[in-house]
Every structure is written in C-alpha cells, then in structure tokens.
N, CA, C and O atoms as a DFTB+ gen file, in Angstrom:
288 C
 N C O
     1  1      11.561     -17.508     -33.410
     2  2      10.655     -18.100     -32.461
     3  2      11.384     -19.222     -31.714
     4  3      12.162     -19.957     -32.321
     5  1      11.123     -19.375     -30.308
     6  2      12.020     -20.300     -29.883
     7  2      11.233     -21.648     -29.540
     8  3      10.061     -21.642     -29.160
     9  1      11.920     -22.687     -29.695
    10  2      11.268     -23.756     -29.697
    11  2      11.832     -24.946     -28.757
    12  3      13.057     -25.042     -28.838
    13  1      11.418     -25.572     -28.169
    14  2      12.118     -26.987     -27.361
    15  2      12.265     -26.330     -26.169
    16  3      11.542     -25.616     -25.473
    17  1      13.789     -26.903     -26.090
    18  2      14.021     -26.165     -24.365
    19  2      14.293     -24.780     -24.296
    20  3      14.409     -24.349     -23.149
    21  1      14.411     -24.050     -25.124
    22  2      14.874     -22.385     -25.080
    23  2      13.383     -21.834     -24.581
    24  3      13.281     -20.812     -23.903
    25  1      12.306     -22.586     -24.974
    26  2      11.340     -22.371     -24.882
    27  2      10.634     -22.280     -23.667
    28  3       9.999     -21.305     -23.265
    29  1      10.794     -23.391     -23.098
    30  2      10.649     -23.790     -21.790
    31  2      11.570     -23.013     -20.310
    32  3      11.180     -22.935     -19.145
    33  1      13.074     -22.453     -21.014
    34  2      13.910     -21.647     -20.290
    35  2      12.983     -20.441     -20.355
    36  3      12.643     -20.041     -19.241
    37  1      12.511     -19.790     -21.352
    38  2      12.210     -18.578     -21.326
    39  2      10.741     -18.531     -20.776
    40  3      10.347     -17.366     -20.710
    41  1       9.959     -19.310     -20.425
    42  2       8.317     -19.346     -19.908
    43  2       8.891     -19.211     -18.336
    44  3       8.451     -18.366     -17.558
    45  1      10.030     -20.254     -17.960
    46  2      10.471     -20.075     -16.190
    47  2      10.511     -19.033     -15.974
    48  3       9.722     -18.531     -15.173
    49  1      11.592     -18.214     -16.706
    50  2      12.330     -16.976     -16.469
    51  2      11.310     -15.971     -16.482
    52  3      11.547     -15.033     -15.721
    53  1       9.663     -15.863     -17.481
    54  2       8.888     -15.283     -17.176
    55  2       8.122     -15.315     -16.128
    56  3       7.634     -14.285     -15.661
    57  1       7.913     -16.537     -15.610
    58  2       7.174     -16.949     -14.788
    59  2       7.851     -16.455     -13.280
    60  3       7.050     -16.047     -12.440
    61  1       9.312     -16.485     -12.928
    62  2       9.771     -15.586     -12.256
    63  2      10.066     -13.881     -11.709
    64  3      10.407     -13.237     -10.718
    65  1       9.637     -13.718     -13.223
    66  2       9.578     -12.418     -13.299
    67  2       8.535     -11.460     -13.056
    68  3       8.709     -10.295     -12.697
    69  1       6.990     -12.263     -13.366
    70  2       5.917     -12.479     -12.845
    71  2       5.974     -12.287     -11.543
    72  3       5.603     -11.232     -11.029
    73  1       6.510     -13.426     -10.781
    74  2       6.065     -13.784      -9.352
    75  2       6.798     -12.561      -9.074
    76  3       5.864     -11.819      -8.772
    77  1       8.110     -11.687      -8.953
    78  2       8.620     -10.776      -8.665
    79  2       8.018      -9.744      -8.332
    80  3       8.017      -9.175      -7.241
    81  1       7.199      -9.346      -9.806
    82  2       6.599      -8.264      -9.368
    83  2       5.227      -8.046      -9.120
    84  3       4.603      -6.987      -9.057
    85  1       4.774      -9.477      -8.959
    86  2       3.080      -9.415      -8.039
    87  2       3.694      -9.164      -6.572
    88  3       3.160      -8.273      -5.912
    89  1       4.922      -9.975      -5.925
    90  2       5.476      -9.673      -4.974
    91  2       5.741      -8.244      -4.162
    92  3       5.875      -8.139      -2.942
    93  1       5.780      -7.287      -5.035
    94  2       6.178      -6.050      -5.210
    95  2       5.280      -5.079      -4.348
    96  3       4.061      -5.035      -4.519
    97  1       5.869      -4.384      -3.512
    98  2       4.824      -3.497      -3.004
    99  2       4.340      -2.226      -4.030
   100  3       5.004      -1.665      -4.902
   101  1       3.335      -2.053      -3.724
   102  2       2.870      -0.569      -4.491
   103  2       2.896       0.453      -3.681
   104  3       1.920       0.611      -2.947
   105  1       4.138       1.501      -3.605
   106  2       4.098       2.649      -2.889
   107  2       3.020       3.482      -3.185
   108  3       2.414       3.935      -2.215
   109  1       2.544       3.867      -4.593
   110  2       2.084       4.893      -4.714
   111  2       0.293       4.797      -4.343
   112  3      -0.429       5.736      -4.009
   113  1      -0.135       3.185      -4.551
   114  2      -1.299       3.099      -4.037
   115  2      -1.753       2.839      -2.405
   116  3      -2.839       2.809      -1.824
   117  1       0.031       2.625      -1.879
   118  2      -0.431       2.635      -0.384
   119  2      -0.340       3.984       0.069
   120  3      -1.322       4.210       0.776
   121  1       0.568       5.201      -0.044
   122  2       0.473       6.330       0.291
   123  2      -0.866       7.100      -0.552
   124  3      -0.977       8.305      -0.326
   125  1      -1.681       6.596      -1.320
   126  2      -2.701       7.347      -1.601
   127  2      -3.943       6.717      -0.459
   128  3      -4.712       7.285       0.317
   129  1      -3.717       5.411      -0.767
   130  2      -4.849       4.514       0.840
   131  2      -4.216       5.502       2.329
   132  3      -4.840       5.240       3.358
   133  1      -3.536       6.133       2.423
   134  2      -2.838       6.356       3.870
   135  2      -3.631       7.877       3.907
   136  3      -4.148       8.195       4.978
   137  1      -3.734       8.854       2.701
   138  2      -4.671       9.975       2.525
   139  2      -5.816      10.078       2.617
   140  3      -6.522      10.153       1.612
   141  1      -6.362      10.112       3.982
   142  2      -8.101       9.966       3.910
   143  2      -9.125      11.129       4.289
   144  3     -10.330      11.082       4.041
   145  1      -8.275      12.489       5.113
   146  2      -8.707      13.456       4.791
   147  2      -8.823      14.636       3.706
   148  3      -7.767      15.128       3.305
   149  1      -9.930      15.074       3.254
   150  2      -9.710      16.053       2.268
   151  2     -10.081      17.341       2.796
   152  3     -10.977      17.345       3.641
   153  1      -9.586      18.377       2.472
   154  2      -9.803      19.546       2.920
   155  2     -10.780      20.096       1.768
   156  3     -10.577      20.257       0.565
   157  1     -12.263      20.400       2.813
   158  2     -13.554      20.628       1.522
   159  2     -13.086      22.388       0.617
   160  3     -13.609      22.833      -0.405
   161  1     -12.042      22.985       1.401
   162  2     -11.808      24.136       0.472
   163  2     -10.985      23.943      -1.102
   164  3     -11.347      24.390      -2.191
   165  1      -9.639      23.031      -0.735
   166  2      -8.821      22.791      -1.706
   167  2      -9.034      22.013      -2.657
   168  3      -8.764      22.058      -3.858
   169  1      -9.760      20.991      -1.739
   170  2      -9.532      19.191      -2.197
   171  2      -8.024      18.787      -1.843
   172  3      -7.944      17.574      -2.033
   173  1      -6.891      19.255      -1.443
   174  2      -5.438      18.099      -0.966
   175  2      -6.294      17.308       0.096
   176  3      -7.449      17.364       0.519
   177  1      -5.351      16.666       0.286
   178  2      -5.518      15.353       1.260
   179  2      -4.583      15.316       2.164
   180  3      -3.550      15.939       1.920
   181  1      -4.714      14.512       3.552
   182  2      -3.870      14.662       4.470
   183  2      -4.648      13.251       5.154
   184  3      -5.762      12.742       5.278
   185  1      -2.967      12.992       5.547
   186  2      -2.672      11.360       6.525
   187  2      -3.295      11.458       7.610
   188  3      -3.705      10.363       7.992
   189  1      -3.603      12.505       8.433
   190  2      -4.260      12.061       9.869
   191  2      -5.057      13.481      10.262
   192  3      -4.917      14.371       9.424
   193  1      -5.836      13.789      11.374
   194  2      -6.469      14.876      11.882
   195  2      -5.413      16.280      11.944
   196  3      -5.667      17.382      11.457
   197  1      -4.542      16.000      12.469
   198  2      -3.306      16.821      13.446
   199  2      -3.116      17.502      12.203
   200  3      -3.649      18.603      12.063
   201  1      -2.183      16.827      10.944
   202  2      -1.876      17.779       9.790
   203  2      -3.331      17.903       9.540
   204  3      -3.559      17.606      10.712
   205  1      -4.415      18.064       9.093
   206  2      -5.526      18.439       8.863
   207  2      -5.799      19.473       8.896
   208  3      -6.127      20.326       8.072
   209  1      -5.577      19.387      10.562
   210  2      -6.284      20.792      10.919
   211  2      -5.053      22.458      11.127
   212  3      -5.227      23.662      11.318
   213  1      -3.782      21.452      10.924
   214  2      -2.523      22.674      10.978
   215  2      -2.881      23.142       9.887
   216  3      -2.862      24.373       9.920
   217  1      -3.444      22.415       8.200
   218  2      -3.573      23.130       7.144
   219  2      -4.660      24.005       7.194
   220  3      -4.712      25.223       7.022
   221  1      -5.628      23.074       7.493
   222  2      -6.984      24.450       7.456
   223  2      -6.140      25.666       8.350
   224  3      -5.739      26.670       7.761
   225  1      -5.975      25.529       9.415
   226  2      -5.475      27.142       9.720
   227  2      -4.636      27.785       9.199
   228  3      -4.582      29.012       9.117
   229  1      -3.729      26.820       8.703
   230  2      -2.959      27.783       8.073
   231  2      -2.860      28.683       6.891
   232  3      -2.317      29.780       6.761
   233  1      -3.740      27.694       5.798
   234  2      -3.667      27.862       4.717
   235  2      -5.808      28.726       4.156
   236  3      -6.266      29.297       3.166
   237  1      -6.322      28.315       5.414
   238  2      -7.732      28.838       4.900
   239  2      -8.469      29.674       6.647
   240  3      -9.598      29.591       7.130
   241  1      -7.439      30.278       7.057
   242  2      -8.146      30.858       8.184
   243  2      -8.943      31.451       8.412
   244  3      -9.244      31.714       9.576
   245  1      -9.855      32.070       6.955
   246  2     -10.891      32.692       7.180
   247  2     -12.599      32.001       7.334
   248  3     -13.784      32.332       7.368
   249  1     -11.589      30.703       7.396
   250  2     -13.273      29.969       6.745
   251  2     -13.657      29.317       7.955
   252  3     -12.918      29.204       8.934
   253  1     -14.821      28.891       7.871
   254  2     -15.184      28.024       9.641
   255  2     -14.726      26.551       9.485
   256  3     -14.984      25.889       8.480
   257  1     -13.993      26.059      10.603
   258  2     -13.873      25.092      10.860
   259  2     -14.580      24.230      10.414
   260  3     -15.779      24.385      10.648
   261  1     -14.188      23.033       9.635
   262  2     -15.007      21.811       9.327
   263  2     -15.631      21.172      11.079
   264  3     -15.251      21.662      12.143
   265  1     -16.587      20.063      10.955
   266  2     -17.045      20.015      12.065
   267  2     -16.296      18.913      12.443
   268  3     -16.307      18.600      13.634
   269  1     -15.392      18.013      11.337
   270  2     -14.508      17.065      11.088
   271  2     -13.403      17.321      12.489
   272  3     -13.174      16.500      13.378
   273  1     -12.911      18.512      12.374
   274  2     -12.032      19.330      13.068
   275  2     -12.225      19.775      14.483
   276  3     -11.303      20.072      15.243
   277  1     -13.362      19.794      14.744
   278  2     -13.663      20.791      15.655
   279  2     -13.556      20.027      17.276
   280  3     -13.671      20.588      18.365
   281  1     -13.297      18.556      16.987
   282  2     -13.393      17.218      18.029
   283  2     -11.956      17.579      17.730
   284  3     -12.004      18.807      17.657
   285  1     -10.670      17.203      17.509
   286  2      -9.507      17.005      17.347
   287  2      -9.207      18.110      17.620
   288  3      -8.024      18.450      17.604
C-alpha cells in the first residue's frame, strides 16, 4: 500500500489519466448518433436519405416504397 508522497504521485497520475480519457472522443457512439434511418424491412440503419433509398431498391425492390422515401 503506498503511503506519503508515492501516494499523492499516484492519485495525480490517476487523476490525469482520468482527465485523458473523459477527453476522449467516442467513435462508436457518434457513428451510431450519425445512423438515423432504419429500413422498416431489415432494421440496418443508414446516415442520410440518398443511401436509404439506394438500399431499399436495391436490396428490397419488391416492396412499396416507405413514404419516408418517396419526398427524396
């Protein structure tokens, strides 16, 4: 157990290490915030209208257009 100043070295050094990684961006929760369409056949998700609607056709062409889609 460390005691005195080793003690006090090692609370900084946490306390830096801390601030580091609150600092830290979160990729994986900003590219999931950036996914806000869902496609009601699959459930994937997609970043904007444009890929949206390239997937529905591509991938579900038999089905009717969401009405999501049908403006874009």
């Amino acid at each position: 157990m460390a005691r005195g100043h080793q003690k006090i070295q090692s609370q900084k050094k946490n306390q830096e290490k801390q601030a580091k990684l609150k600092n830290k961006t979160d990729h994986k929760s900003a590219a999931k915030a950036a996914l806000i369409h869902t496609c009601p056949v699959c459930r994937s998700q997609m970043p904007d209208p444009k890929t949206f609607k390239q997937h529905f056709e591509s991938k579900h062409p038999k089905s009717p257009l969401p009405e999501v889609l049908k403006d874009a």
